[in-house]
PyMOL Python script that loads the backbone (N, CA, C, O; Angstrom):
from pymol import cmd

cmd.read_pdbstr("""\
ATOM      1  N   UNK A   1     -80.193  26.828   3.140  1.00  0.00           N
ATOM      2  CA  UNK A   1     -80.035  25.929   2.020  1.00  0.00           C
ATOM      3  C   UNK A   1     -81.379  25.251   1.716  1.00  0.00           C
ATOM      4  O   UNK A   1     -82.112  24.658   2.508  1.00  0.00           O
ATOM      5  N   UNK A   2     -81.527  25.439   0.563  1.00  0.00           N
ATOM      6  CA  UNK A   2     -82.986  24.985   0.332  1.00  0.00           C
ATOM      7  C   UNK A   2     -83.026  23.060  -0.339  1.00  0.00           C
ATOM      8  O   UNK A   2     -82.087  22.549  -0.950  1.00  0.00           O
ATOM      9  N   UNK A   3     -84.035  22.512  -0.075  1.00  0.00           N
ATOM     10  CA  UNK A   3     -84.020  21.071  -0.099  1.00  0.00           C
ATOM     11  C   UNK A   3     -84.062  20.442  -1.680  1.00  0.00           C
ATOM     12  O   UNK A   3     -84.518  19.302  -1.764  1.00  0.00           O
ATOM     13  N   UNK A   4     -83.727  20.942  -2.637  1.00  0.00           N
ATOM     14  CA  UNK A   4     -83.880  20.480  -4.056  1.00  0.00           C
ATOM     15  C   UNK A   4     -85.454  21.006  -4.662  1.00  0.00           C
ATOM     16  O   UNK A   4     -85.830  20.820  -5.820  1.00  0.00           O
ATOM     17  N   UNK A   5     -86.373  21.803  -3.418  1.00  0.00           N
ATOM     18  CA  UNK A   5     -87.474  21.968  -4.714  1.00  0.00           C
ATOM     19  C   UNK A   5     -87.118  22.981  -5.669  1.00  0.00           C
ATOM     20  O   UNK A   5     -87.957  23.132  -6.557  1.00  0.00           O
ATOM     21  N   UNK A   6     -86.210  23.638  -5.721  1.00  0.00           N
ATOM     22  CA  UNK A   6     -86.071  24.930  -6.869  1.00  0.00           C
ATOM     23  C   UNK A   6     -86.043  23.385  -7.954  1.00  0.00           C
ATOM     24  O   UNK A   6     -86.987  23.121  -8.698  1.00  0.00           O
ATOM     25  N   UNK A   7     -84.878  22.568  -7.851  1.00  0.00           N
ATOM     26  CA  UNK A   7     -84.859  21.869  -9.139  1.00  0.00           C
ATOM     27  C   UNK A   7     -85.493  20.968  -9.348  1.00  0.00           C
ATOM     28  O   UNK A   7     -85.830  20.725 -10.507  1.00  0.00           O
ATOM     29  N   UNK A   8     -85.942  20.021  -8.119  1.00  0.00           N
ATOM     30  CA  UNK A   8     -87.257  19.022  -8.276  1.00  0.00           C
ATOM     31  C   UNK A   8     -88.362  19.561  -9.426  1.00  0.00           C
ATOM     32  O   UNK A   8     -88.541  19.174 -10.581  1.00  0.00           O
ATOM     33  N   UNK A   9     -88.936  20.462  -8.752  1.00  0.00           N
ATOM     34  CA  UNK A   9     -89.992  21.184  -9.177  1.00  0.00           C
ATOM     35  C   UNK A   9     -90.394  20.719 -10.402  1.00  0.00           C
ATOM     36  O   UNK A   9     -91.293  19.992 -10.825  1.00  0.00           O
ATOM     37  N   UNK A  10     -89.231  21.507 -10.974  1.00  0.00           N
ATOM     38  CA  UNK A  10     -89.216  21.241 -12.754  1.00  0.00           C
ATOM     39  C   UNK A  10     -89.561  19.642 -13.341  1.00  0.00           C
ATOM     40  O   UNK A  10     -89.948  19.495 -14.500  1.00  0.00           O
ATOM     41  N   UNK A  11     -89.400  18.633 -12.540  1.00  0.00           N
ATOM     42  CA  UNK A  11     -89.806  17.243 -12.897  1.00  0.00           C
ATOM     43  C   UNK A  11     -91.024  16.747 -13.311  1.00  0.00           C
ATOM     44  O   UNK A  11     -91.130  15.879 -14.178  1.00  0.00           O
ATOM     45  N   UNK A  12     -92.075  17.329 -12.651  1.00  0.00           N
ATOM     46  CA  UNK A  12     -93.098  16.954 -12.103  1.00  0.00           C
ATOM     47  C   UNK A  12     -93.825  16.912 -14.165  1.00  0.00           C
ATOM     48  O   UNK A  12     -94.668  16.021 -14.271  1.00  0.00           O
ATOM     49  N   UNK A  13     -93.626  17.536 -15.263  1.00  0.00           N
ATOM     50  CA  UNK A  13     -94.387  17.297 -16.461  1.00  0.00           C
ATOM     51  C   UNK A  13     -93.042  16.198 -17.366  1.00  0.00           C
ATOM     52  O   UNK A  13     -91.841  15.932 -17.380  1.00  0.00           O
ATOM     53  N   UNK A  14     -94.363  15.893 -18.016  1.00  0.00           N
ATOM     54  CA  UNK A  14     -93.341  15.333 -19.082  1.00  0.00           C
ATOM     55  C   UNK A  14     -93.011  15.806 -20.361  1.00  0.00           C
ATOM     56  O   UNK A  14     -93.854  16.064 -21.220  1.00  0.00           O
ATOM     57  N   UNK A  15     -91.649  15.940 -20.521  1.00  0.00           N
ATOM     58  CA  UNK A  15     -91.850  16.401 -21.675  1.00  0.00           C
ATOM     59  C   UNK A  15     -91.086  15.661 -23.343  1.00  0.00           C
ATOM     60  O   UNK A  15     -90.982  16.275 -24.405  1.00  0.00           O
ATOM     61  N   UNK A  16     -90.626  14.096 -23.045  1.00  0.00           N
ATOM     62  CA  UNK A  16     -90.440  13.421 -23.907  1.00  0.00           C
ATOM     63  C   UNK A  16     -91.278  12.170 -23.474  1.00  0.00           C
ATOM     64  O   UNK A  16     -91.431  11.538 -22.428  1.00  0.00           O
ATOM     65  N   UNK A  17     -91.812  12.093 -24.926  1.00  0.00           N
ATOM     66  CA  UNK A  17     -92.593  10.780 -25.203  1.00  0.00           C
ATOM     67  C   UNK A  17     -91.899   9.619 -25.968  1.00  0.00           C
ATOM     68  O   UNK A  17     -90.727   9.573 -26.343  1.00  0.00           O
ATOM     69  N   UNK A  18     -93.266   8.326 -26.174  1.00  0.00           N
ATOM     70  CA  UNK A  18     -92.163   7.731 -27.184  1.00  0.00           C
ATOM     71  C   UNK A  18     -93.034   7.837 -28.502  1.00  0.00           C
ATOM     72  O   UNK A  18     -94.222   8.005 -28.778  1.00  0.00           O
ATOM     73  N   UNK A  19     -91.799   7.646 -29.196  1.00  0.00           N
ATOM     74  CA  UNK A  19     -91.715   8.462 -30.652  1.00  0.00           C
ATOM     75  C   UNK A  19     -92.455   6.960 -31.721  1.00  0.00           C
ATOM     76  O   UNK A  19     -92.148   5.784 -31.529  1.00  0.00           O
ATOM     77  N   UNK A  20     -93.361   7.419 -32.709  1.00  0.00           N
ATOM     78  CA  UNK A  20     -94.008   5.980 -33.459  1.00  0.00           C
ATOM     79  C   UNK A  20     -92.608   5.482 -34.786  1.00  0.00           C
ATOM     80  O   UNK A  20     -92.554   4.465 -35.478  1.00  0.00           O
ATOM     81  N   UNK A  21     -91.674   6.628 -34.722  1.00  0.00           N
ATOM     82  CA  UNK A  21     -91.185   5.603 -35.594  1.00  0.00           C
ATOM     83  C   UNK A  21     -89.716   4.690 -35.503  1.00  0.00           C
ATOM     84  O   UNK A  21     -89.178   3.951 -36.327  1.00  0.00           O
ATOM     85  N   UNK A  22     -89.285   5.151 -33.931  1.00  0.00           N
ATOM     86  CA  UNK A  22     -87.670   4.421 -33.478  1.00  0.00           C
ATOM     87  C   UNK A  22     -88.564   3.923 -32.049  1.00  0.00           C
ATOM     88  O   UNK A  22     -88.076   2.885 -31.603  1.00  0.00           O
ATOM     89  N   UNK A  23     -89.402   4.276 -31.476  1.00  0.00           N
ATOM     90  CA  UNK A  23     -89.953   3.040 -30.404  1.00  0.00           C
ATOM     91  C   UNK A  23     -89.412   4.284 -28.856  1.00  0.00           C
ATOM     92  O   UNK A  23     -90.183   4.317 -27.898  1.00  0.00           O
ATOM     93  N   UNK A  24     -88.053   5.213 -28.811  1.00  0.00           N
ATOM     94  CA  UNK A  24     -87.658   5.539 -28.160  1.00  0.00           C
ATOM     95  C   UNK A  24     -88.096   6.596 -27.609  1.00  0.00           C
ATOM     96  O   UNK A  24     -88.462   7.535 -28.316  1.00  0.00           O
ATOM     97  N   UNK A  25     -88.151   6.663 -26.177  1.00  0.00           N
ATOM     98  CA  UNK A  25     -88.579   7.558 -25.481  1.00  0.00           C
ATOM     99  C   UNK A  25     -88.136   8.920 -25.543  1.00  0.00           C
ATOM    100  O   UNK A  25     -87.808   9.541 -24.532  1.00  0.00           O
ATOM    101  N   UNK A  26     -88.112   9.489 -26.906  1.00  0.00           N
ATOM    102  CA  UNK A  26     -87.185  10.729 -27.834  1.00  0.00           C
ATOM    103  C   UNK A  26     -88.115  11.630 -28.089  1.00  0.00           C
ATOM    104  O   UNK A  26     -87.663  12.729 -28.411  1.00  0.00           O
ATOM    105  N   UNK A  27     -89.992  11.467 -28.031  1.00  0.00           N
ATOM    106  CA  UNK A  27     -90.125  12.856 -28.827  1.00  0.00           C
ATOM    107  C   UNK A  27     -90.492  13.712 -28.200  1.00  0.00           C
ATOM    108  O   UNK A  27     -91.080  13.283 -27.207  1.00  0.00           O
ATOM    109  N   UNK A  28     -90.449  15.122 -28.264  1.00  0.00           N
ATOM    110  CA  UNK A  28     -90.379  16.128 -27.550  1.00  0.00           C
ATOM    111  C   UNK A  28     -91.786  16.483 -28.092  1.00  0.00           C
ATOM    112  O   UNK A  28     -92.198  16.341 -29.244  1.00  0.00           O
ATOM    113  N   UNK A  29     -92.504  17.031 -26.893  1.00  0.00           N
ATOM    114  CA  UNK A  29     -93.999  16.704 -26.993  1.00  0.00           C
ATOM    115  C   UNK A  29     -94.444  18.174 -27.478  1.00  0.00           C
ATOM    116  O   UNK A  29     -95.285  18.439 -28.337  1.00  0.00           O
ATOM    117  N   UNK A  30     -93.536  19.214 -26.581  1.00  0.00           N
ATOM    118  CA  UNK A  30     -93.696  20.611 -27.705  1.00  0.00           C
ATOM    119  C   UNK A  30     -93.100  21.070 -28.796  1.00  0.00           C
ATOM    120  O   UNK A  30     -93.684  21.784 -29.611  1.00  0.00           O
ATOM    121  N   UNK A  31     -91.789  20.670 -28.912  1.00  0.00           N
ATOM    122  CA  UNK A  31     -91.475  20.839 -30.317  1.00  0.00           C
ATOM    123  C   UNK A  31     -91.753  19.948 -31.566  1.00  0.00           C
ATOM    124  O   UNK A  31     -91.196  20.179 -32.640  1.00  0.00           O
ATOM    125  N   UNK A  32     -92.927  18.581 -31.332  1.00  0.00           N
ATOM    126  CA  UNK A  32     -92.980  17.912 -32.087  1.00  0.00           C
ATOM    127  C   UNK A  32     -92.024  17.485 -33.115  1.00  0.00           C
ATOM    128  O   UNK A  32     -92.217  17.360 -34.325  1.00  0.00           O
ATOM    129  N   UNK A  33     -90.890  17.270 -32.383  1.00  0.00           N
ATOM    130  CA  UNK A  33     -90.045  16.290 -33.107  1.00  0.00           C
ATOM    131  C   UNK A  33     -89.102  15.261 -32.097  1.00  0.00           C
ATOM    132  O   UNK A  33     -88.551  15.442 -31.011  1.00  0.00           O
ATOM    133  N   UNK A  34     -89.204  14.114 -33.008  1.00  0.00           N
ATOM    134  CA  UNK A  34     -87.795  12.918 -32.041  1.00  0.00           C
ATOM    135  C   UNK A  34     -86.733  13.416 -32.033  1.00  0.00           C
ATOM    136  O   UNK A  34     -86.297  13.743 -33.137  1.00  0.00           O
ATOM    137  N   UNK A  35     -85.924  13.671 -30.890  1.00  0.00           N
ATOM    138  CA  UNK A  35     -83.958  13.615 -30.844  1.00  0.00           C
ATOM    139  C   UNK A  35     -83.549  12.708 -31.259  1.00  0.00           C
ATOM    140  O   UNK A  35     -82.447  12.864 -31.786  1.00  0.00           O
ATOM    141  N   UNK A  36     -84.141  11.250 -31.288  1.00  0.00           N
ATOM    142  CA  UNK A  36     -83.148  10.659 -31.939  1.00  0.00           C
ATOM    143  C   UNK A  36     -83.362   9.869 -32.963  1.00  0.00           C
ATOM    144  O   UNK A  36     -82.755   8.809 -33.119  1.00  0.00           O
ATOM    145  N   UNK A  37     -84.480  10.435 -33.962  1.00  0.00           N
ATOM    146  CA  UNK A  37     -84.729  10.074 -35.528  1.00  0.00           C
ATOM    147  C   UNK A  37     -85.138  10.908 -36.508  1.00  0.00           C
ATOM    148  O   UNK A  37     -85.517  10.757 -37.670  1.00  0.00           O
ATOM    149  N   UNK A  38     -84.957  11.934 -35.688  1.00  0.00           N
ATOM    150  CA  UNK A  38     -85.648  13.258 -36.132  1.00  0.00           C
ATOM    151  C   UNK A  38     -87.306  13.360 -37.015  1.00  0.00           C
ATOM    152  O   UNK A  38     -87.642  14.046 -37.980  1.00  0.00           O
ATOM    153  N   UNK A  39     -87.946  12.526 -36.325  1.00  0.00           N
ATOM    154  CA  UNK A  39     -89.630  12.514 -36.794  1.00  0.00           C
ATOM    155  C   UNK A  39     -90.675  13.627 -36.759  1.00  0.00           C
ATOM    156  O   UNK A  39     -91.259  13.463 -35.688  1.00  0.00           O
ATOM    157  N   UNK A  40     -90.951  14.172 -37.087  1.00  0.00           N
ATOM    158  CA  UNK A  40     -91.197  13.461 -38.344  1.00  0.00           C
ATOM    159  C   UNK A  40     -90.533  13.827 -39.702  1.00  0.00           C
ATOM    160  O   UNK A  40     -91.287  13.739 -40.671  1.00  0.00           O
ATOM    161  N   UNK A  41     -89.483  14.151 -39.900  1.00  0.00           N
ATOM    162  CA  UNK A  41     -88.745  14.676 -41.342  1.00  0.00           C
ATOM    163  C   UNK A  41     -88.769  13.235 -41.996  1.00  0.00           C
ATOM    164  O   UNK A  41     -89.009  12.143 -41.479  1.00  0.00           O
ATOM    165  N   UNK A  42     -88.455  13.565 -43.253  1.00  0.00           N
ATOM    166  CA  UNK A  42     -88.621  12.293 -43.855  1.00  0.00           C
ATOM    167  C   UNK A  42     -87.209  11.505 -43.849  1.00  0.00           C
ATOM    168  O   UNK A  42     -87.126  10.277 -43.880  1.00  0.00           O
ATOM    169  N   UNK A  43     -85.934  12.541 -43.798  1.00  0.00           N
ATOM    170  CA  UNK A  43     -85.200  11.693 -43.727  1.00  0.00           C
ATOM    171  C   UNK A  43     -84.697  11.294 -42.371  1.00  0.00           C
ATOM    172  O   UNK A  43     -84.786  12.119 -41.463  1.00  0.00           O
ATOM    173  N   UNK A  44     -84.298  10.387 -42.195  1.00  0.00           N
ATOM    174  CA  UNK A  44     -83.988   9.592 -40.537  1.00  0.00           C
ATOM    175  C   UNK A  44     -82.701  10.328 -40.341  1.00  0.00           C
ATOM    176  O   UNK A  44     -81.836  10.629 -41.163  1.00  0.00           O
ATOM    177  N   UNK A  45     -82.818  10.642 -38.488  1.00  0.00           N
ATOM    178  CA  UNK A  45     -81.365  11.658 -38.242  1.00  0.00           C
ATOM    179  C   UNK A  45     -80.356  10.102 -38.042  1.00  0.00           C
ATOM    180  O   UNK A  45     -80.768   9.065 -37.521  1.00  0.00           O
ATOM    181  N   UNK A  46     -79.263  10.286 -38.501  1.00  0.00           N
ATOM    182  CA  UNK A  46     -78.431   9.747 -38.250  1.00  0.00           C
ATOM    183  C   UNK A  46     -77.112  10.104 -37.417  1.00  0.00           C
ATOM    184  O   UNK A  46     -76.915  11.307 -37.249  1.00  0.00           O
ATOM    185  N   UNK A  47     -76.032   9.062 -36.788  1.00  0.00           N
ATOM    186  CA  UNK A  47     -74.917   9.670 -35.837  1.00  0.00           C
ATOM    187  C   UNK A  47     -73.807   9.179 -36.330  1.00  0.00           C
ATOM    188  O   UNK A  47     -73.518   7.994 -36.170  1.00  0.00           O
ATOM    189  N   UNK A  48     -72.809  10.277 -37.192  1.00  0.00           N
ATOM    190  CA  UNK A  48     -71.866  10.143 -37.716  1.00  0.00           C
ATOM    191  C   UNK A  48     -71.097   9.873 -36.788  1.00  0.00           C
ATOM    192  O   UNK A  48     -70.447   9.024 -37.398  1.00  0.00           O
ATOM    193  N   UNK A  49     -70.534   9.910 -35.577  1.00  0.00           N
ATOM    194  CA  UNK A  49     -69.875   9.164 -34.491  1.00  0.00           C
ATOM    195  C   UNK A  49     -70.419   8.080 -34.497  1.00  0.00           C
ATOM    196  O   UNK A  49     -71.553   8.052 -34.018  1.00  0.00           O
ATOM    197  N   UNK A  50     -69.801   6.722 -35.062  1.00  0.00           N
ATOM    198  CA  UNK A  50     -70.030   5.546 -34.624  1.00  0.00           C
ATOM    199  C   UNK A  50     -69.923   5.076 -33.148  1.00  0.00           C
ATOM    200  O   UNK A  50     -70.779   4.752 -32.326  1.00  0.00           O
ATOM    201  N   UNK A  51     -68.298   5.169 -33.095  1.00  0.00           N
ATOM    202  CA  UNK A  51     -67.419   4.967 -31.935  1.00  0.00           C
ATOM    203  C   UNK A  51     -68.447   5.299 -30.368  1.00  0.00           C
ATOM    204  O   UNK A  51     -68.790   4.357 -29.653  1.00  0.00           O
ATOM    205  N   UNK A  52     -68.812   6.717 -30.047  1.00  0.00           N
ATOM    206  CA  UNK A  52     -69.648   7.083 -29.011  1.00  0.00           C
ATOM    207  C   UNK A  52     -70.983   6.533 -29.069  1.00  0.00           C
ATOM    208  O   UNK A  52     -71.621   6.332 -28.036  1.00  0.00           O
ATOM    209  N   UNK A  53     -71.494   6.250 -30.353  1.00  0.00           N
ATOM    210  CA  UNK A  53     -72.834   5.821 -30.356  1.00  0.00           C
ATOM    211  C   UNK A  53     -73.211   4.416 -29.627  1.00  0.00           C
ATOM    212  O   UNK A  53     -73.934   4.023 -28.711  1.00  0.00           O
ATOM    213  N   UNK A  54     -72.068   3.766 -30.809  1.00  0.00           N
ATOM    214  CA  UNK A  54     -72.220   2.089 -29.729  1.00  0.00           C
ATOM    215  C   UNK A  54     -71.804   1.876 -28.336  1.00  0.00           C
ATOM    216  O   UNK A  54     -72.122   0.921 -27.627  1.00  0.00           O
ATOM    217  N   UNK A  55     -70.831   3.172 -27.927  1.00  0.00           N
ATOM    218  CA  UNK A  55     -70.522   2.763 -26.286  1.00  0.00           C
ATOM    219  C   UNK A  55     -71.754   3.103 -25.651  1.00  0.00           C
ATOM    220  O   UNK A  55     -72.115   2.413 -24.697  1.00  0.00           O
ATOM    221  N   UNK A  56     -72.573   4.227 -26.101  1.00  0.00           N
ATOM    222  CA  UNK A  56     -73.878   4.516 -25.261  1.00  0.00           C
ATOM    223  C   UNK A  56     -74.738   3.761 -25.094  1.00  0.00           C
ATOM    224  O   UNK A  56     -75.474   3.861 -24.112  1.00  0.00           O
ATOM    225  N   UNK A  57     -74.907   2.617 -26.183  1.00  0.00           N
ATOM    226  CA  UNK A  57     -75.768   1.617 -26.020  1.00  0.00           C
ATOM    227  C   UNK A  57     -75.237   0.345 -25.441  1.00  0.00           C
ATOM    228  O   UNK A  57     -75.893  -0.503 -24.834  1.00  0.00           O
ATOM    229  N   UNK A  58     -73.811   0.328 -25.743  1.00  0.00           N
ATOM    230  CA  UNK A  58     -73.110  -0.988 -24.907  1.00  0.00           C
ATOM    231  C   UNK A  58     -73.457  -1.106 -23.516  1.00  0.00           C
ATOM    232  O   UNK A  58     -73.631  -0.119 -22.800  1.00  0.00           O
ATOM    233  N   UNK A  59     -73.561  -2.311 -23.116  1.00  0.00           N
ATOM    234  CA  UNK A  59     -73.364  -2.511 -21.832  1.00  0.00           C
ATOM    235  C   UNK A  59     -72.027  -2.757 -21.481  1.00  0.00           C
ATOM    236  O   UNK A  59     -71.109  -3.354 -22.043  1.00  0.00           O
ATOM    237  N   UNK A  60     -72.204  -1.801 -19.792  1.00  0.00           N
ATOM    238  CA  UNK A  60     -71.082  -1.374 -19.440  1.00  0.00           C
ATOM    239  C   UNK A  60     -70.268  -2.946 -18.083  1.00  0.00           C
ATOM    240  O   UNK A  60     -69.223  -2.924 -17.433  1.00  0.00           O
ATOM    241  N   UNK A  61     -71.159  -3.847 -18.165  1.00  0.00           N
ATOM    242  CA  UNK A  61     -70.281  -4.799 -17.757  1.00  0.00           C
ATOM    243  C   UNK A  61     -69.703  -5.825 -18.708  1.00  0.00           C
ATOM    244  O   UNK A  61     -69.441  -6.923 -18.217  1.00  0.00           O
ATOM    245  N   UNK A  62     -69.468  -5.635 -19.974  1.00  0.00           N
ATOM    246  CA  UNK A  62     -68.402  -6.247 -20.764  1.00  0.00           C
ATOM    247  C   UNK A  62     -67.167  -6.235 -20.396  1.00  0.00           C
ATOM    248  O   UNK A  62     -66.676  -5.305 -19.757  1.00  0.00           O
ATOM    249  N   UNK A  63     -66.443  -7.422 -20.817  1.00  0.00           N
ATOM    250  CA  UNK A  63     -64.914  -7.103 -20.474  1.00  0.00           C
ATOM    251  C   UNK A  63     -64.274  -6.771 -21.490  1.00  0.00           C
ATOM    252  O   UNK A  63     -65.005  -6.939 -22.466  1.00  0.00           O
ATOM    253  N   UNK A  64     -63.237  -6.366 -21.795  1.00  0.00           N
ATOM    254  CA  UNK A  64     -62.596  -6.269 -22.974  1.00  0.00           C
ATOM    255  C   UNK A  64     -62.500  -6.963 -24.391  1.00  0.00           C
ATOM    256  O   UNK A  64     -62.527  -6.304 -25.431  1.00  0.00           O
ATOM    257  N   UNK A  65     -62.405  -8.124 -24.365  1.00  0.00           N
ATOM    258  CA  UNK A  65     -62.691  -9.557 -25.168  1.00  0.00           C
ATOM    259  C   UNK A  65     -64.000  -9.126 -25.697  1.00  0.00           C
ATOM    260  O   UNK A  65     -64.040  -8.969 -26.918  1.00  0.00           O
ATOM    261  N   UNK A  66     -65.246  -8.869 -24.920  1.00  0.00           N
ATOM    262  CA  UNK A  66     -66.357  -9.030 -25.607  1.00  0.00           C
ATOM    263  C   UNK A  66     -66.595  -7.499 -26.096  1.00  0.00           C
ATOM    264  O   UNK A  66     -67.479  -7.368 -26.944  1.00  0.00           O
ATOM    265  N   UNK A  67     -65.891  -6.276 -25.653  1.00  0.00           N
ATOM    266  CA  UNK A  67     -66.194  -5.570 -26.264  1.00  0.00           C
ATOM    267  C   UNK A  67     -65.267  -5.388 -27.716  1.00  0.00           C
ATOM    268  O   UNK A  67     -65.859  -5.246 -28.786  1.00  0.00           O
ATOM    269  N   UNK A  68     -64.259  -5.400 -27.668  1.00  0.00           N
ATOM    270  CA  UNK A  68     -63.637  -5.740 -29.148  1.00  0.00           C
ATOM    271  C   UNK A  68     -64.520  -6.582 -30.146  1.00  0.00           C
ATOM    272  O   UNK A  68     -64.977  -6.277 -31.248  1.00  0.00           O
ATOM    273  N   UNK A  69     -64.602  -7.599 -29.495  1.00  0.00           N
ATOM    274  CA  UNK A  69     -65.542  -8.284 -30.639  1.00  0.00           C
ATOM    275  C   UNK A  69     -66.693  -7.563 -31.083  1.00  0.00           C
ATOM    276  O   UNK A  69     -67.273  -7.942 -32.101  1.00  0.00           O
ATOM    277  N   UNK A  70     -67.061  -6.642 -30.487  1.00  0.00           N
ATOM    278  CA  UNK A  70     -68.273  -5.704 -30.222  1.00  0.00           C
ATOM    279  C   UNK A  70     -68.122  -5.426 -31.468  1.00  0.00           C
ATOM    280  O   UNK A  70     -68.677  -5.807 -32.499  1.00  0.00           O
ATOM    281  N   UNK A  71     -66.695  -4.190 -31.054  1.00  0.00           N
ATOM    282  CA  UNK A  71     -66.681  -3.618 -32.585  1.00  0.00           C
ATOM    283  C   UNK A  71     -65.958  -3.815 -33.804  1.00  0.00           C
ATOM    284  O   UNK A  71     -65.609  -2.959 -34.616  1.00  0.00           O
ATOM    285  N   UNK A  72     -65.756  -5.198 -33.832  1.00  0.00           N
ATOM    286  CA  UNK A  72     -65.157  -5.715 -35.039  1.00  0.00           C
ATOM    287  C   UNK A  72     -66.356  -6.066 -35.828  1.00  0.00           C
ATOM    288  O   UNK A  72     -66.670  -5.784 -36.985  1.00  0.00           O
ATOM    289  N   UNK A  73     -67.066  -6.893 -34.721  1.00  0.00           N
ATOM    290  CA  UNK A  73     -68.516  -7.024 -36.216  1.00  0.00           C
ATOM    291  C   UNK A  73     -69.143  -6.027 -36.275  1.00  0.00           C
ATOM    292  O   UNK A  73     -69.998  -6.105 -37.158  1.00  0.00           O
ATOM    293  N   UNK A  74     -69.139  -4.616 -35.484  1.00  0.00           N
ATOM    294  CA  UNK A  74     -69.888  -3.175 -36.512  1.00  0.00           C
ATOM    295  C   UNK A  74     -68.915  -3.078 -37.593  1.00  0.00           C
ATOM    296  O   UNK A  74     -69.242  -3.044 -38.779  1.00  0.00           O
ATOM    297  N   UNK A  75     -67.823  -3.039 -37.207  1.00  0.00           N
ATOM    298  CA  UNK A  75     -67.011  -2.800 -38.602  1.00  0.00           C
ATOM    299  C   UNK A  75     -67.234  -3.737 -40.113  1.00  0.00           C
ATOM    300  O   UNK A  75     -67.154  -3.287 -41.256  1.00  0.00           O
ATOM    301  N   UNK A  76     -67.537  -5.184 -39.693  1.00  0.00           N
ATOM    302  CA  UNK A  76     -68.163  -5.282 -41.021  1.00  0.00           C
ATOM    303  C   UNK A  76     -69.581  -5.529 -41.753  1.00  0.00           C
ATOM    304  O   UNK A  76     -69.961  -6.001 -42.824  1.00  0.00           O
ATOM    305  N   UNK A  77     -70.101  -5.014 -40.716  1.00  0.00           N
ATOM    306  CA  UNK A  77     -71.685  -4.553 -40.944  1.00  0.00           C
ATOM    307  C   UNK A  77     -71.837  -3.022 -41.973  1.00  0.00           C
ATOM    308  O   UNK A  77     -72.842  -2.433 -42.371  1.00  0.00           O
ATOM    309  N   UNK A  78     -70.188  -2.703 -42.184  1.00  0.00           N
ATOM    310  CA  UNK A  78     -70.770  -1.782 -43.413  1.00  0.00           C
ATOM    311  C   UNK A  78     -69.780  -1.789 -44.575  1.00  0.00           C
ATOM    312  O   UNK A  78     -70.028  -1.156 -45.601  1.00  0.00           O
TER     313      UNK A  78
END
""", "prot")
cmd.dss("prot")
cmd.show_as("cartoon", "prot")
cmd.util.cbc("prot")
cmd.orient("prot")
């Protein structure tokens, strides 16, 4: 049984940076583009899943109470 270098290995470059126009550590340094603003196209990628989007960014020690409220005011933020 070998000790994790088959998959370590692969760690050692980088291959997302951060991106100049969402701040996030998204752009892919050989395909020259962000995952998650799609930069440089002109138009910004957007995530038609609301619902999954804000849990990914929620923090996960909310209790219930504060996450409802969570998403009652996204809901009228549009």
């Amino acid at each position: 049984m070998t000790k994790g270098t088959g998959s370590f290995g692969k760690r050692r470059n980088k291959s997302h940076t951060l991106c100049v126009r969402c701040g996030r550590r998204s752009f892919h340094i050989q395909k020259s583009r962000c995952s998650a603003c799609a930069y440089p196209a002109a138009r910004k990628r957007t995530c038609t899943n609301l619902f999954s989007l804000s849990l990914s960014f929620a923090s996960y020690s909310l209790d219930l109470a504060e996450i409802d409220h969570f998403f009652v005011s996204i809901r009228y933020m549009f």
